[in-house]
C-alpha positions, 0 to 999 in steps of 0.5 A, a space after each residue: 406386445 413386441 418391444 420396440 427397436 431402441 430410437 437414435 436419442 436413446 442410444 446416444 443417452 446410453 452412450 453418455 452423448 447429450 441430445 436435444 432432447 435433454 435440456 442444458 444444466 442450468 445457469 450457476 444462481 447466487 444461491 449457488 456461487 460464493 458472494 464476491 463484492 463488486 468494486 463499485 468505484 475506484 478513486 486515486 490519492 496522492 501522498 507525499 513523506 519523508 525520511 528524516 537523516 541526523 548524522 547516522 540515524 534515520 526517522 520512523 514511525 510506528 502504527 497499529 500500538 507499535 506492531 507496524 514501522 513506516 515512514 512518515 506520509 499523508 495527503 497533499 492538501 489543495 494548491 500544496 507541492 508533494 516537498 511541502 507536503 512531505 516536510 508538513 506530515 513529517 513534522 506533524 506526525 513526529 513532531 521534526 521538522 526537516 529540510 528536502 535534499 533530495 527527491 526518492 523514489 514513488 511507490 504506488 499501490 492498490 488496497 480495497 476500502 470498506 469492501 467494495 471501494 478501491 483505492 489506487 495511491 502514489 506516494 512521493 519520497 523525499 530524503 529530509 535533513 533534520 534541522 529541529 524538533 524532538 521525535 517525542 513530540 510525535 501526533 498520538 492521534 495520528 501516529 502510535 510513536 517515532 523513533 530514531 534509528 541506526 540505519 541497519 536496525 531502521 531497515 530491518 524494522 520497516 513493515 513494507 518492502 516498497 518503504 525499505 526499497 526507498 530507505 535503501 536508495 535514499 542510504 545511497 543518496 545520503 552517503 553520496 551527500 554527506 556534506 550536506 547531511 551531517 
């Protein structure tokens, strides 16, 4: 029986070229791509804080058994302005009570929450004169302590670049109102 000449398909397979007769690779399925979470929803909070000034030292708070240092914040309750808010969590969560002077900078950013819900939060500053209270009265449900600081060694302590920026800009501000910031 004679060998039949090699047909145009074969010779395209031999040469690596796909033909028709070969069907396509199949489509990745989830038993052969990584399960990545969707982000089902999104929602959009708004916060507000302060930096406390007395004389030379500035207000934190730490969080996570002291391991994070930050400014104090919360959530703006119904019918509340971000100024009240941000005296009212000040003095919640450290037990000082301050005066707004001047308005910071906000910061915004995105974290995900219980893997699939994304938070989007904006945070309004505000540069507080302290007028009372004692920083050991801080909210140990809320917060893991509060402390007075220099303000160097209080920027170099902040966990977050945004929160530094905003310390930053209210040393500025403060210096420019010194009169009014004893």
């Amino acid at each position: 029986m004679a060998k039949r000449p090699p047909t145009e398909s074969a010779r395209k397979r031999a040469r690596g070229v796909a033909t028709a007769a070969r069907p396509p690779a199949p489509p990745a399925t989830p038993a052969t791509t990584p399960a990545t979470p969707a982000i089902v929803e999104a929602e959009h909070h708004r916060s507000a804080g302060g930096l406390v000034v007395r004389g030379a030292t500035i207000l934190l708070i730490s969080t996570q058994q002291g391991r994070r240092w930050q400014l104090p914040k919360g959530h703006m309750e119904d019918g509340e302005t971000a100024e009240q808010t941000a005296v009212r969590e000040v003095r919640e969560e450290t037990g000082v009570t301050g005066r707004v002077v001047a308005e910071l900078p906000e910061i915004e950013y995105s974290y995900v929450e219980k893997g699939n819900l994304r938070i989007h939060k904006r945070v309004d500053y505000f540069l507080l004169e302290y007028e009372s209270g004692d920083a050991a009265d801080f909210d140990a449900r809320e917060v893991s302590g509060a402390g007075w600081f220099g303000w160097d060694e209080g920027l170099a302590k902040l966990s977050f670049d945004n929160e530094r920026r905003v310390a930053e800009q209210a040393r500025e501000l403060a210096g420019s109102l010194a009169p009014a910031v004893p």
